[in-house]
C-alpha positions as a Markdown table, in Angstrom:
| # | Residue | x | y | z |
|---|---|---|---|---|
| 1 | Unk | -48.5 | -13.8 | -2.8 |
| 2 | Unk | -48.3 | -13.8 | -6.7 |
| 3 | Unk | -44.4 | -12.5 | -6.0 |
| 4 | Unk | -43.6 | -15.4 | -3.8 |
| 5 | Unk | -45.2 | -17.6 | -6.2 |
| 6 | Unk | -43.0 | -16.5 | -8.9 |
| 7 | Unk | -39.8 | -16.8 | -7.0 |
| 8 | Unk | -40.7 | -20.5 | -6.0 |
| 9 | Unk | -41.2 | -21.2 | -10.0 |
| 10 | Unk | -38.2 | -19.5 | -10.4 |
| 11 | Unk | -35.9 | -21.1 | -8.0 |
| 12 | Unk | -37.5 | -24.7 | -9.2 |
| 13 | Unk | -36.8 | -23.7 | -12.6 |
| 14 | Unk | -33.1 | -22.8 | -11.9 |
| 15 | Unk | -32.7 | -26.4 | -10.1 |
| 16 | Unk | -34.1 | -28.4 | -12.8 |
| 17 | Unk | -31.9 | -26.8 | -15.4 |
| 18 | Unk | -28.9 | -27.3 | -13.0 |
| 19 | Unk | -30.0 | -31.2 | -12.6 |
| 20 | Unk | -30.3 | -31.2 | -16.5 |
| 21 | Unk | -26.9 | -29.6 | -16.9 |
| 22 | Unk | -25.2 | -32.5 | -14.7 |
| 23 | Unk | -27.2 | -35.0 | -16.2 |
| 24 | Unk | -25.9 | -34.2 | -19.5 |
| 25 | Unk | -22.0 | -33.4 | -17.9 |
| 26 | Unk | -22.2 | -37.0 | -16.3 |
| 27 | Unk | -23.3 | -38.9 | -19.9 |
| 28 | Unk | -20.5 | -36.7 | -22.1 |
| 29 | Unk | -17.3 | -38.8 | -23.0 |
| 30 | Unk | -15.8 | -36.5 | -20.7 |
| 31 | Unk | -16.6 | -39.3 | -18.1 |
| 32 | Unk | -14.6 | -41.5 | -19.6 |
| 33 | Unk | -10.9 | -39.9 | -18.2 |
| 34 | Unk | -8.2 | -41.3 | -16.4 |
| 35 | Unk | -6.5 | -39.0 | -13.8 |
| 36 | Unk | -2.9 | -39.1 | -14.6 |
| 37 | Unk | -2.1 | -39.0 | -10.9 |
| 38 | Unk | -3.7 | -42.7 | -10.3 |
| 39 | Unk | -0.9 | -43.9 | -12.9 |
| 40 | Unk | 1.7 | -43.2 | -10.0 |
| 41 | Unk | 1.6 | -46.7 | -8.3 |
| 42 | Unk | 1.3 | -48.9 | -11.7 |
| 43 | Unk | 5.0 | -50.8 | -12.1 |
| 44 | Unk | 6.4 | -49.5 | -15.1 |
| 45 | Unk | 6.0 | -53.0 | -16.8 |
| 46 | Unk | 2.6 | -52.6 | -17.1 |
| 47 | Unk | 2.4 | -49.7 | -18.8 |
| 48 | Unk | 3.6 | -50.5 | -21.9 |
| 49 | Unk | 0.0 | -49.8 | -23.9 |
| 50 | Unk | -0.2 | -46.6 | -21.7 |
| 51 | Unk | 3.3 | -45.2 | -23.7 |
| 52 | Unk | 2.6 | -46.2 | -26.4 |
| 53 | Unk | -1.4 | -44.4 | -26.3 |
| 54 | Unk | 1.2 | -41.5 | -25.0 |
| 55 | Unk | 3.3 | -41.5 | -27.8 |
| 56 | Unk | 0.5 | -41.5 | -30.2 |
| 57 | Unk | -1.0 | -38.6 | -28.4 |
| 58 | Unk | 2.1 | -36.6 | -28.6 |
| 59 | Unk | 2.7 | -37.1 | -32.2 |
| 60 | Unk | -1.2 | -36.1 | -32.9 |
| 61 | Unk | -0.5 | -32.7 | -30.8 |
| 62 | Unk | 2.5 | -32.1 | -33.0 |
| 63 | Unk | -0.6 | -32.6 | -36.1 |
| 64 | Unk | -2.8 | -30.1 | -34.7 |
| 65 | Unk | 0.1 | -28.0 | -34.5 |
| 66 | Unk | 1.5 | -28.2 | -38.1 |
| 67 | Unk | -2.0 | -27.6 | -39.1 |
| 68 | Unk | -2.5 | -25.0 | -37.5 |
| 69 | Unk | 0.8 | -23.0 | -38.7 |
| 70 | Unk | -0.9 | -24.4 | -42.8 |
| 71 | Unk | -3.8 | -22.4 | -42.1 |
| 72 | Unk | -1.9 | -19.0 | -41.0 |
| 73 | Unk | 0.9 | -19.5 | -44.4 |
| 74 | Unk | -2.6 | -19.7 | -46.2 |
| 75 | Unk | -3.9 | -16.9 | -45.0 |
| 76 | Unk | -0.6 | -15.1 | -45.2 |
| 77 | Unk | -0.7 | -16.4 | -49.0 |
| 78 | Unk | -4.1 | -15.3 | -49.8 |
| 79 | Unk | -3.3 | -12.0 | -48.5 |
| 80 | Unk | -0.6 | -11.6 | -51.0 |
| 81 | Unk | -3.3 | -12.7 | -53.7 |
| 82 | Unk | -5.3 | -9.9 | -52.6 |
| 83 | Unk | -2.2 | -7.0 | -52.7 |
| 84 | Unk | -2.0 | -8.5 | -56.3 |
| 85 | Unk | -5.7 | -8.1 | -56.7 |
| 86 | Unk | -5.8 | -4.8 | -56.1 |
| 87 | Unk | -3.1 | -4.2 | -58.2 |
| 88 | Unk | -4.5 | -5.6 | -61.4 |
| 89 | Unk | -7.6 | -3.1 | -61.1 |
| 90 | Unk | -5.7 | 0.0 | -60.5 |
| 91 | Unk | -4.2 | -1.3 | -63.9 |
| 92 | Unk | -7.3 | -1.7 | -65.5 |
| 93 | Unk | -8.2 | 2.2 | -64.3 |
| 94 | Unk | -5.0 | 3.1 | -65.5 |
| 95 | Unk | -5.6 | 1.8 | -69.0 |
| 96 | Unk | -9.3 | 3.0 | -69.5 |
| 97 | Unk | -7.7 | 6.2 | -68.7 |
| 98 | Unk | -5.2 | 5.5 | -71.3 |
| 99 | Unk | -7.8 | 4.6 | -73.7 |
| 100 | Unk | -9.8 | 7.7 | -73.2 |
| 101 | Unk | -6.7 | 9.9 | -74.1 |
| 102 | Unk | -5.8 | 7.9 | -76.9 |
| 103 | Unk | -9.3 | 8.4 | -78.3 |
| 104 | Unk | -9.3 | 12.4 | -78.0 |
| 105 | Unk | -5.9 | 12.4 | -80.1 |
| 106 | Unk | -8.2 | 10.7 | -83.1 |
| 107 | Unk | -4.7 | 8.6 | -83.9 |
| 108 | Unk | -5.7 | 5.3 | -85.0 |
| 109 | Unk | -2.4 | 4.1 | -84.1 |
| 110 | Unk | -2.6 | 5.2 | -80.1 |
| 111 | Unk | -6.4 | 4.4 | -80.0 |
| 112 | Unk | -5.3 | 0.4 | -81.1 |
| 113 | Unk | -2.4 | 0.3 | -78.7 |
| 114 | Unk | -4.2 | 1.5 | -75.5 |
| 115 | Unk | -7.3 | -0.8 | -76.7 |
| 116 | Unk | -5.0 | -3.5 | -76.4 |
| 117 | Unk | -3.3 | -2.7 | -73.0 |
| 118 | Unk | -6.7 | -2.7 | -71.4 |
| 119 | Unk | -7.5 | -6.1 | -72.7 |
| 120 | Unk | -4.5 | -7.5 | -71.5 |
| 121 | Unk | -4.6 | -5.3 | -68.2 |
| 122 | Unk | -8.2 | -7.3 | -68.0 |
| 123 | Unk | -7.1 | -10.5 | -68.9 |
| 124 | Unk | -4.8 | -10.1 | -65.6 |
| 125 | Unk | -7.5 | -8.8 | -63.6 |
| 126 | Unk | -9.6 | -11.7 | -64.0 |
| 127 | Unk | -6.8 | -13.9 | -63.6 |
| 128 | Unk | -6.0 | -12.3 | -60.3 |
| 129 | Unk | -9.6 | -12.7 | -58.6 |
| 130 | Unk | -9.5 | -15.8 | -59.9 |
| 131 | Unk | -6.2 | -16.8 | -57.6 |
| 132 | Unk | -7.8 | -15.0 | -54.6 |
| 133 | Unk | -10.7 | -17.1 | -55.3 |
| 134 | Unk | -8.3 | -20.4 | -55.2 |
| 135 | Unk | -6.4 | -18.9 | -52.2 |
| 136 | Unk | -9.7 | -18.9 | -50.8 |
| 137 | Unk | -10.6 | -22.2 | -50.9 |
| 138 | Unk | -7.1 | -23.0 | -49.9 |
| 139 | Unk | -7.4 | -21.6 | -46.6 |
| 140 | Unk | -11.0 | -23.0 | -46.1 |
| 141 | Unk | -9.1 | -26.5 | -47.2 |
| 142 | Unk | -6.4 | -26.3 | -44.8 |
| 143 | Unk | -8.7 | -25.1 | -42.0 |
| 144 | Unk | -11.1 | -28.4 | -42.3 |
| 145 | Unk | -7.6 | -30.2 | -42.1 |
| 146 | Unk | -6.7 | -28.6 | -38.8 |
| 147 | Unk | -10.3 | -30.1 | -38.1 |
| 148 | Unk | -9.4 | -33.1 | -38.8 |
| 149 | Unk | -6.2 | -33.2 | -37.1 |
| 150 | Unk | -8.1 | -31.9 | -33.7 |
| 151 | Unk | -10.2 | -34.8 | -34.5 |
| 152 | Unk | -7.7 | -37.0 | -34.7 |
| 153 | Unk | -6.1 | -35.8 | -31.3 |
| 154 | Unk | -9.7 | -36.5 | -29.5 |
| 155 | Unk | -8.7 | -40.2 | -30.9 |
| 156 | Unk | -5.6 | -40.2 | -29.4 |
| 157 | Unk | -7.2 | -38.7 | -26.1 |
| 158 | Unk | -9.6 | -41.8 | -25.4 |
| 159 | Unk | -7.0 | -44.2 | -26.6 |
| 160 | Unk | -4.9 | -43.2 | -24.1 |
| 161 | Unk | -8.2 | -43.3 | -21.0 |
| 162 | Unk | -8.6 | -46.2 | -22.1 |
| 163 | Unk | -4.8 | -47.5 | -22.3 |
| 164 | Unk | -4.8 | -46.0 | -18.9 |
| 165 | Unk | -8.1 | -47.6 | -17.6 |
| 166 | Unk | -6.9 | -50.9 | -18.5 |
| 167 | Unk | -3.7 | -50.9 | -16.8 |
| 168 | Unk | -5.3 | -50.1 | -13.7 |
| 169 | Unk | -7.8 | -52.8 | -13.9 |
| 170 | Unk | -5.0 | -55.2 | -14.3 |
| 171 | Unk | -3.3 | -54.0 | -11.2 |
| 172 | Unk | -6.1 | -54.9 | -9.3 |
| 173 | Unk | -6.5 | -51.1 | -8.4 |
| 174 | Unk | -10.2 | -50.6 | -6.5 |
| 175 | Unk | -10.5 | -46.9 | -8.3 |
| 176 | Unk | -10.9 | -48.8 | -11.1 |
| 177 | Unk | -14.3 | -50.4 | -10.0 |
| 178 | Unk | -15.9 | -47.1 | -10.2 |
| 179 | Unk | -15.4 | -46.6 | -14.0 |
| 180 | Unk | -16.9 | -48.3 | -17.0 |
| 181 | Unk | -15.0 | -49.9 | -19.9 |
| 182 | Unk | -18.1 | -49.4 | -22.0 |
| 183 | Unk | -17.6 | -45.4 | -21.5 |
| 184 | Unk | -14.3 | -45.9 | -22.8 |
| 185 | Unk | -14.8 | -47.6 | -25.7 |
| 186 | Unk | -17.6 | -45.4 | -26.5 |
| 187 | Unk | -15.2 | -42.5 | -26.2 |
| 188 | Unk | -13.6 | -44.2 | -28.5 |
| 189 | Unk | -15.8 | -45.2 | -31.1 |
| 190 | Unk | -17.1 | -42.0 | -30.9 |
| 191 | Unk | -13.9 | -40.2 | -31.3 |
| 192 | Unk | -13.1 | -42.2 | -34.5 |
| 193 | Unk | -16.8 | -41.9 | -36.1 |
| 194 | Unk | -15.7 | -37.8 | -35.9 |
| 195 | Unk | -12.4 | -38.1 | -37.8 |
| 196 | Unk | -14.8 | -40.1 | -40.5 |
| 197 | Unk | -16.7 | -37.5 | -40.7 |
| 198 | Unk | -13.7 | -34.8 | -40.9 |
| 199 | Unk | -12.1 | -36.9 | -43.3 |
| 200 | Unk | -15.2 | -36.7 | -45.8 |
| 201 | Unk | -15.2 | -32.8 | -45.1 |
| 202 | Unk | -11.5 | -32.6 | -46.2 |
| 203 | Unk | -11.7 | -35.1 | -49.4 |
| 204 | Unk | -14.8 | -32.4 | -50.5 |
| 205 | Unk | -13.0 | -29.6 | -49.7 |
| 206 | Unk | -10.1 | -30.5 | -51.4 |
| 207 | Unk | -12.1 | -31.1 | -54.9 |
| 208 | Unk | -13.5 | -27.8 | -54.4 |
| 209 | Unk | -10.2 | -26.0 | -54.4 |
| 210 | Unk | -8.9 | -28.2 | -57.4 |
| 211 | Unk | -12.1 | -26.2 | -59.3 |
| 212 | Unk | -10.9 | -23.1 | -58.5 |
| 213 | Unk | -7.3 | -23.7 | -58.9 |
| 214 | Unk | -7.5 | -25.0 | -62.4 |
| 215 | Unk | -10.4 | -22.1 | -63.3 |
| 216 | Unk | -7.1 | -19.9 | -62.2 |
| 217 | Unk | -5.1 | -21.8 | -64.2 |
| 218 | Unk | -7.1 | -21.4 | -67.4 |
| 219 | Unk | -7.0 | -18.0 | -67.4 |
| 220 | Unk | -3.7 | -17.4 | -66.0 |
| 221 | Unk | -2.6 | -19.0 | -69.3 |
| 222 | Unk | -4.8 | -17.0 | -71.8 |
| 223 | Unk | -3.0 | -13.9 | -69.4 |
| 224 | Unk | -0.5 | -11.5 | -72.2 |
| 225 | Unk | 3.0 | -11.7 | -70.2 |
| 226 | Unk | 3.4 | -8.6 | -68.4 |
| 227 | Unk | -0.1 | -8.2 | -67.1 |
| 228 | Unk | 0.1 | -11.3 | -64.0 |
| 229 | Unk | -0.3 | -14.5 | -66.0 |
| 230 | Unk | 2.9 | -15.7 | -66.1 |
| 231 | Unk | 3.3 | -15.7 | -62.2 |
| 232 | Unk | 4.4 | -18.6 | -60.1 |
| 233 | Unk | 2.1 | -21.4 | -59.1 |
| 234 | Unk | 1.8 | -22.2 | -55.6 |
């Protein structure tokens, strides 16, 4: 009896989550979509708004593309930071080892030049994690764009619903009857109120890589040549 019990709590369980599940499906802007096949039977001449919406849509997938190629040349960039990296401490080994031999000799002349070297071999070293530490930032700035950009898209997505949704009703079509123009604008509004907020994420994102950029600049510049300050800015 207690086993049957448990199943029955079980199974009513199960079907309230279910119901919850579509409840939540049903009040998503997902709702708010146009099958591309009910287009078929609109005259061409009313669809003016819908290519247009279409255009729009196609340009912001070509976006989200570009984006998307940003973030992998940043990463590709960064990477290179980090061979460079690595270099600049192997240097900085290789000097204190310098430095140590110099000293055994008890040649004042040696013992000076080596000192030197390292400083300048860690001058570049912290010149060098400071440009990972920009590349950083640069990826984490280009990946909040491709955010935005995605955002954007979803923008481009309900205008086009609702492009579509519009020229149906002005065709008289009946499908139309079973939609809402409310969930379509709220689709949209919603869609835009995102790219706000991606917007805001990129602007702050942007300022943060501008620190660490010019923190690399500074002592990029105070870098002896020869030991990775005189490299190229990016």
């Amino acid at each position: 009896m207690f086993q049957n019990r448990t199943k029955r709590h079980w199974v009513m369980g199960l079907a309230m989550g279910a119901s919850m599940v579509f409840l939540a499906g049903c009040g998503s802007s997902k709702a708010a979509r146009v099958d591309d096949a009910m287009m078929a039977r609109v005259p061409e001449e009313q669809l003016s708004e819908v290519r247009d919406a279409q255009l729009a849509r196609t340009k912001a997938t070509d976006n989200v593309t570009r984006a998307d190629v940003a973030v992998r040349d940043a990463e590709r960039s960064a990477e290179v930071a980090r061979r460079n990296g690595d270099a600049a401490k192997s240097r900085v080994d290789a000097e204190k080892a310098a430095v140590k031999a110099a000293e055994a000799t008890g040649q004042s002349s040696p013992i000076a030049q080596s000192r030197s070297q390292l400083e300048g071999a860690m001058a570049g070293r912290a010149a060098a994690e400071a440009q990972v530490a920009w590349h950083d930032r640069q990826i984490d700035t280009r990946k909040a764009e491709k955010s935005l950009r995605d955002a954007e898209l979803n923008v481009a997505d309900a205008q086009l619903n609702l492009a579509q949704f519009q020229a149906l009703q002005r065709t008289g079509d009946v499908r139309a009857k079973d939609m809402s123009e409310a969930d379509f604008m709220s689709a949209v509004a919603e869609s835009k109120r995102e790219v706000e907020t991606s917007r805001r994420r990129v602007d702050e994102q942007k300022r943060v890589e501008q620190d660490a950029r010019a923190q690399w600049e500074q002592l990029r510049s105070k870098t002896p040549q020869g030991y990775g300050g005189s490299g190229p800015v990016d």
